[in-house]
C-alpha positions as CSV (number, residue, x, y, z in Angstrom):
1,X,77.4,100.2,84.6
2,X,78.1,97.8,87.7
3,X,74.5,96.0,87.1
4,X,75.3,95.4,83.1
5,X,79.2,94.2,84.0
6,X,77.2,91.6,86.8
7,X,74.9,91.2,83.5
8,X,77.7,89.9,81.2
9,X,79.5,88.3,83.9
10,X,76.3,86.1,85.0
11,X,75.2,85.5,81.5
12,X,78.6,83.1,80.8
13,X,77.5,80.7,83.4
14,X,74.1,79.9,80.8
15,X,77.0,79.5,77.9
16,X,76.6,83.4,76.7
17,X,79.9,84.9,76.2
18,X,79.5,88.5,75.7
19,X,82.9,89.8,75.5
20,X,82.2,92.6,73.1
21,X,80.6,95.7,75.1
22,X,80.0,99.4,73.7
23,X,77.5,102.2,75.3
24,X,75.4,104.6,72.7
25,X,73.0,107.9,74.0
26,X,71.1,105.9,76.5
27,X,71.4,102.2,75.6
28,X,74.5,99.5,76.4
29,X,75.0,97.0,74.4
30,X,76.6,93.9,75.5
31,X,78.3,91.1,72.6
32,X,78.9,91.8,68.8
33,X,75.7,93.6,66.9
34,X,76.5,91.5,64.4
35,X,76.1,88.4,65.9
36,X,74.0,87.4,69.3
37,X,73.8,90.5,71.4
38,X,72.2,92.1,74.4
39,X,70.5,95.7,74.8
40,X,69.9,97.3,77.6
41,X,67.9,100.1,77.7
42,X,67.9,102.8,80.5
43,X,64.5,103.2,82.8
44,X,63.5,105.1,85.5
45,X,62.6,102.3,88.0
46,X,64.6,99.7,89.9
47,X,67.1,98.2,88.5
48,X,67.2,101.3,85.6
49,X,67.8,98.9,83.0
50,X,65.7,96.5,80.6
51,X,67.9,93.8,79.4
52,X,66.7,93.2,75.8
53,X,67.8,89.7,74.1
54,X,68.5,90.1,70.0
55,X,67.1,86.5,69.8
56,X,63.3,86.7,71.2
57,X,63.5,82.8,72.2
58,X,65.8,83.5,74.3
59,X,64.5,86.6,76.2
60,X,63.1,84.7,78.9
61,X,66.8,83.3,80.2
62,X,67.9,87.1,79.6
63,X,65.1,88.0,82.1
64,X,66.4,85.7,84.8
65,X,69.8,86.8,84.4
66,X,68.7,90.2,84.7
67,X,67.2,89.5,88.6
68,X,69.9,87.9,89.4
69,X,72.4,91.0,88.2
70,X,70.6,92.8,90.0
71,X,70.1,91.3,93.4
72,X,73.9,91.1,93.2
73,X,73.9,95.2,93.1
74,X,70.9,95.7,96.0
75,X,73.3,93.8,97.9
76,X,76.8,96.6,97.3
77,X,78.3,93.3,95.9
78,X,81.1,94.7,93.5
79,X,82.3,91.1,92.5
80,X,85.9,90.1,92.8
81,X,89.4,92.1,91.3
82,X,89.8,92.8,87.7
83,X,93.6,94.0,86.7
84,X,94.3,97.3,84.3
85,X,97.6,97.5,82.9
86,X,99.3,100.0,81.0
87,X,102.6,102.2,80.3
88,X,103.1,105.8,80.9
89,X,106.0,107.5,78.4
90,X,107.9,110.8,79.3
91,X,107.0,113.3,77.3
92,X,110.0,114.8,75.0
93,X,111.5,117.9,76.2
94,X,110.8,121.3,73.3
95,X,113.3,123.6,73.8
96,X,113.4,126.9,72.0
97,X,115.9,130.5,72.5
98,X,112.1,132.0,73.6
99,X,111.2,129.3,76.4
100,X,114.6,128.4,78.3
101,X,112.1,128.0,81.6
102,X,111.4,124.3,80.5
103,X,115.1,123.5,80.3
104,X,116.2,124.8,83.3
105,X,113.3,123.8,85.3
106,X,113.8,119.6,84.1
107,X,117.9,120.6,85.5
108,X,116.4,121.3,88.9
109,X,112.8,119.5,89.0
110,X,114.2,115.8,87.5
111,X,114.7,112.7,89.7
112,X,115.0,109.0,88.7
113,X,112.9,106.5,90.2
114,X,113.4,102.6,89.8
115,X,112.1,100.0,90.6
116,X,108.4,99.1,92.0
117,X,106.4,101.3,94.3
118,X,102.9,101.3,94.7
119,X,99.9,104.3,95.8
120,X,97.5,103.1,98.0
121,X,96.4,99.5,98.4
122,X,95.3,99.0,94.2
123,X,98.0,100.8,92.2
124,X,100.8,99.2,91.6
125,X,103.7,101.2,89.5
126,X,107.4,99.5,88.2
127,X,109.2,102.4,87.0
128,X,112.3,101.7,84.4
129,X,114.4,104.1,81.5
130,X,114.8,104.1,78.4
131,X,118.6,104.5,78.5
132,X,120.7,105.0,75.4
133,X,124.1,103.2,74.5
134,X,126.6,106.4,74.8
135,X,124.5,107.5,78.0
136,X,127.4,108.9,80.5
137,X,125.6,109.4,84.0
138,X,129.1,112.1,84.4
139,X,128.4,114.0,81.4
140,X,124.4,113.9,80.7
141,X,122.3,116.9,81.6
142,X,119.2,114.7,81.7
143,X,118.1,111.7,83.0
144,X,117.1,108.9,80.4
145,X,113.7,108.8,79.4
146,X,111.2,107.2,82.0
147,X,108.8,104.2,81.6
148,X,106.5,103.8,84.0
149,X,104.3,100.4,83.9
150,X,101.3,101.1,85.3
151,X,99.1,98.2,87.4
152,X,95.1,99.5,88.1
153,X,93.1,96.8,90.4
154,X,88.7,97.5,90.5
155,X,86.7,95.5,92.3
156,X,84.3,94.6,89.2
157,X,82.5,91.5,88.9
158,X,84.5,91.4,85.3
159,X,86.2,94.0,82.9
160,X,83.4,95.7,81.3
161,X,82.0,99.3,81.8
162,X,82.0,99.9,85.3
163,X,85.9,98.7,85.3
164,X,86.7,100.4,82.9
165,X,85.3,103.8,83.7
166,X,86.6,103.9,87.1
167,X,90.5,102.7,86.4
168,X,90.5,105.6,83.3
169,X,89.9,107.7,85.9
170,X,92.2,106.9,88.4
171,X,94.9,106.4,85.7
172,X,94.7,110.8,84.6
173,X,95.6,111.4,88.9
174,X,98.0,108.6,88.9
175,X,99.9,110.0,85.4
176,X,99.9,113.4,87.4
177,X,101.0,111.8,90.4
178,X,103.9,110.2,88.3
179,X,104.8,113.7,86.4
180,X,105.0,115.4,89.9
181,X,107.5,112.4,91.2
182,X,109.9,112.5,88.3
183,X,109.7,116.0,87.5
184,X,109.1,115.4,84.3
185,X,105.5,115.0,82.6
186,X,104.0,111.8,81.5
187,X,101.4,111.3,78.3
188,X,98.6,109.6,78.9
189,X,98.0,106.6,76.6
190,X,94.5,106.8,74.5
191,X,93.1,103.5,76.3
192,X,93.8,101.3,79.2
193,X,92.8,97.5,78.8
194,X,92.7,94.5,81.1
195,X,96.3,93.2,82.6
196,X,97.0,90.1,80.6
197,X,96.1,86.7,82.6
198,X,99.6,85.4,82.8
199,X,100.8,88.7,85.0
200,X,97.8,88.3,87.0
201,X,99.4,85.9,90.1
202,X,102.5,88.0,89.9
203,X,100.3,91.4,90.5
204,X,98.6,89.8,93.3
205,X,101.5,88.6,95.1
206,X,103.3,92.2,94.3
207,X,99.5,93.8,95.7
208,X,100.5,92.8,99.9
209,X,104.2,92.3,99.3
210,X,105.3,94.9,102.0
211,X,108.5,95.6,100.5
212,X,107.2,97.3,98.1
213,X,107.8,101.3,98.5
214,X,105.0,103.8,98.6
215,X,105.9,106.5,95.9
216,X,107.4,109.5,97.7
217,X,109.4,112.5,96.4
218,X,112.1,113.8,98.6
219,X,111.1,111.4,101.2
220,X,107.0,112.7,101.0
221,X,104.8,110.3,100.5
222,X,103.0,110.9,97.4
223,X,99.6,108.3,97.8
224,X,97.0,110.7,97.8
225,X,94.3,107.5,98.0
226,X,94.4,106.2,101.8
227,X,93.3,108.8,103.1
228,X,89.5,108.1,102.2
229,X,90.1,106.6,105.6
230,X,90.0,108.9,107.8
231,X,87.5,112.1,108.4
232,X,87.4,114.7,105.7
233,X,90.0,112.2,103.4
234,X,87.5,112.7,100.1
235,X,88.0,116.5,100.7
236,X,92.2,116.2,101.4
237,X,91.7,113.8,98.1
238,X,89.9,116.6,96.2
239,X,92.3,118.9,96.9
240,X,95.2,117.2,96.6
241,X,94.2,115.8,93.5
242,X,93.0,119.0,92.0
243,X,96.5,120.3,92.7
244,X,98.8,117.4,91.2
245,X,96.5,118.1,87.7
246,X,97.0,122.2,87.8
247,X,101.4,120.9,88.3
248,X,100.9,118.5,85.4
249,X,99.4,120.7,82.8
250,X,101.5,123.7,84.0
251,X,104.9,121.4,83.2
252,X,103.0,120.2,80.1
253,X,102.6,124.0,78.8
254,X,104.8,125.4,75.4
255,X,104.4,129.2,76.4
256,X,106.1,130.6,79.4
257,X,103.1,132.9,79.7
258,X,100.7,129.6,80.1
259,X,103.0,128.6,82.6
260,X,103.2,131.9,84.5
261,X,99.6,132.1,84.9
């Protein structure tokens, strides 16, 4: 993935913009199969892929940018940052006479969070409600509906398949991370896409502003991504994560008996 992103990055300094990308059995494809397009076939040797051009006259520039892709990868060079952005939407509350363990468990469980706060160095988060006109803070049982804008940074030498596969996963622990916080779930959008460009200074500056909260519930720091830093972090990571995902889909569950077990 990270050799056919430094592929498609590479190729736009000979004039090939290959914005279109898509991934089929064992082959990438890289730009519009209608139009001028790369293939890139899986192999068994170094680099693993055979960069195929759709035009054979210009297979031998495809070639060089191939080498140079992939002396970037020999080297660990991930590129620079590339920015994810998305919004996470509390899930609505079902309430039935048989499953009154939902209801009272959002009375006790529920907190508000406002405002930005971040997880580990790359995840930024601005939470915000949905709060209706007749909302009375003295007379409502719930709190109003959470938003949470969600801010991913990779290092990706562009936003292409290695970027993308790594922030979708982040984003399922972070949505957990998020349900566990508010005490209330979150839904997962179907994709995430690249921040727009004109948020991109203002996410960089927000990225090592230090006034900016780490997410904690009840005053317990909930960034489960430091610590890679220290020994045995990917196992505490593991675990932790693991965890968050078994409270998410137990508070996403319609049958008390699903949520028992």
């Amino acid at each position: 993935m990270l050799l056919a992103d430094w592929f498609a990055c590479l190729a736009r300094d000979f004039g090939i913009d290959l914005k279109q990308y898509g991934k089929s059995g064992d082959t990438f494809t890289l730009g519009a199969p209608n139009e001028f397009h790369i293939t890139a076939h899986f192999i068994d040797t170094p680099p693993f892929l055979r960069f195929v051009s759709s035009d054979t006259a210009k297979q031998e520039v495809v070639d060089s940018i191939s080498r140079q892709a992939a002396f970037h990868v020999e080297r660990g060079d991930f590129g620079g940052t590339v920015w994810y952005s998305t919004i996470l939407h509390e899930t609505e509350l079902k309430i039935s006479p048989s499953f009154m363990g939902s209801f009272f468990e959002r009375l006790v469980g529920q907190t508000r969070v406002l405002g930005w706060r971040r997880l580990g160095s790359n995840i930024l988060l601005e939470f915000t409600e949905d709060i209706p006109a007749d909302w009375d803070k003295k007379k409502a049982l719930f709190a109003p509906k959470a938003i949470v804008h969600v801010h991913i940074a990779t290092p990706a030498p562009c936003a292409g398949h290695f970027s993308s596969h790594v922030v979708h996963n982040v984003l399922e622990t972070v949505a957990a991370i998020c349900t566990f916080a508010l005490g209330r779930s979150t839904a997962l959008p179907p994709s995430l896409f690249p921040s727009k460009s004109d948020i991109l200074t203002q996410l960089a500056k927000r990225q090592i502003d230090r006034e900016i909260l780490t997410l904690a519930r009840k005053h317990v720091s909930l960034d489960i991504f430091s610590p890679f830093a220290i020994p045995d972090g990917l196992e505490l990571f593991t675990r932790m994560r693991a965890a968050l995902l078994t409270f998410d889909a137990a508070v996403r569950q319609e049958s008390n008996l699903l949520r028992l077990a």
